[in-house]
C-alpha positions as CSV (number, residue, x, y, z in Angstrom):
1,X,91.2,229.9,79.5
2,X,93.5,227.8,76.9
3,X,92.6,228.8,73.0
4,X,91.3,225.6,72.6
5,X,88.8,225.8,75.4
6,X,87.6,228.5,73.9
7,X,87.4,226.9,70.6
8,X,85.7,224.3,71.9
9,X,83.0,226.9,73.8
10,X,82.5,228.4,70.4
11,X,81.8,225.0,68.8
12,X,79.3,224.3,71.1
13,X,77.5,227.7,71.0
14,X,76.9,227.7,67.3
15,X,75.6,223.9,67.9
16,X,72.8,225.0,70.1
17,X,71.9,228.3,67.9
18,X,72.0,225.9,64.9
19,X,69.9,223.6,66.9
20,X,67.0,226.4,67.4
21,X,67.3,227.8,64.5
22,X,67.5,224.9,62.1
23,X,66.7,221.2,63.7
24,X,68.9,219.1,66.7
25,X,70.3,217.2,64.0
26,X,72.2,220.2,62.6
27,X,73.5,221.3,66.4
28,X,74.1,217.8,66.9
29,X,76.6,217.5,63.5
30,X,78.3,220.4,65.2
31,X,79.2,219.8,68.4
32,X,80.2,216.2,67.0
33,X,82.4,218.1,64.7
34,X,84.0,220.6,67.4
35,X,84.7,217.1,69.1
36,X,86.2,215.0,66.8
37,X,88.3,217.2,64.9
38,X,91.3,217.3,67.9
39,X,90.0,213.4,68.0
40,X,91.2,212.5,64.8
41,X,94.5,215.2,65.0
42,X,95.6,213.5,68.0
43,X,94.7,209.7,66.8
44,X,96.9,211.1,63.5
45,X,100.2,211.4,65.4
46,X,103.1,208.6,65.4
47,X,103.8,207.1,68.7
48,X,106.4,209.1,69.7
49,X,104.7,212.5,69.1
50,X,101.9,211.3,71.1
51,X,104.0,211.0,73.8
52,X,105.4,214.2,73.3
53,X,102.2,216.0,73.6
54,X,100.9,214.0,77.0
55,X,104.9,214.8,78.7
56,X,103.8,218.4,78.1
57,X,100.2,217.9,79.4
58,X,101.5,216.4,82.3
59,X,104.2,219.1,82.8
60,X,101.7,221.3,82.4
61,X,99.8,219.6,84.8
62,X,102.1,220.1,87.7
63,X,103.5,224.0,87.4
């Protein structure tokens, strides 16, 4: 499991024991956070880094 997978577990754990513990609308603030954080890194990066980072995906991808 990649470190970001597990980031993203984690993110979504602590959504649903905010949710019991405090109110959905918490959780839901949450898991929208753990979401849109690598959201708005990727959407933050020029055109060329963006393709840097889907070349390595895809290379990734195929080994």
């Amino acid at each position: 499991m990649t470190p970001q997978t597990k980031i993203a577990i984690g993110g979504v754990v602590v959504g649903l024991v905010l949710g019991a513990i405090f109110g959905w609308w918490i959780a839901a603030l949450v898991v929208l956070g753990a979401i849109a954080v690598p959201v708005v890194g990727y959407l933050m990066l020029d055109p060329s880094q963006r393709r840097r980072v889907r070349a390595q995906g895809r290379k990734r991808l195929g080994s």
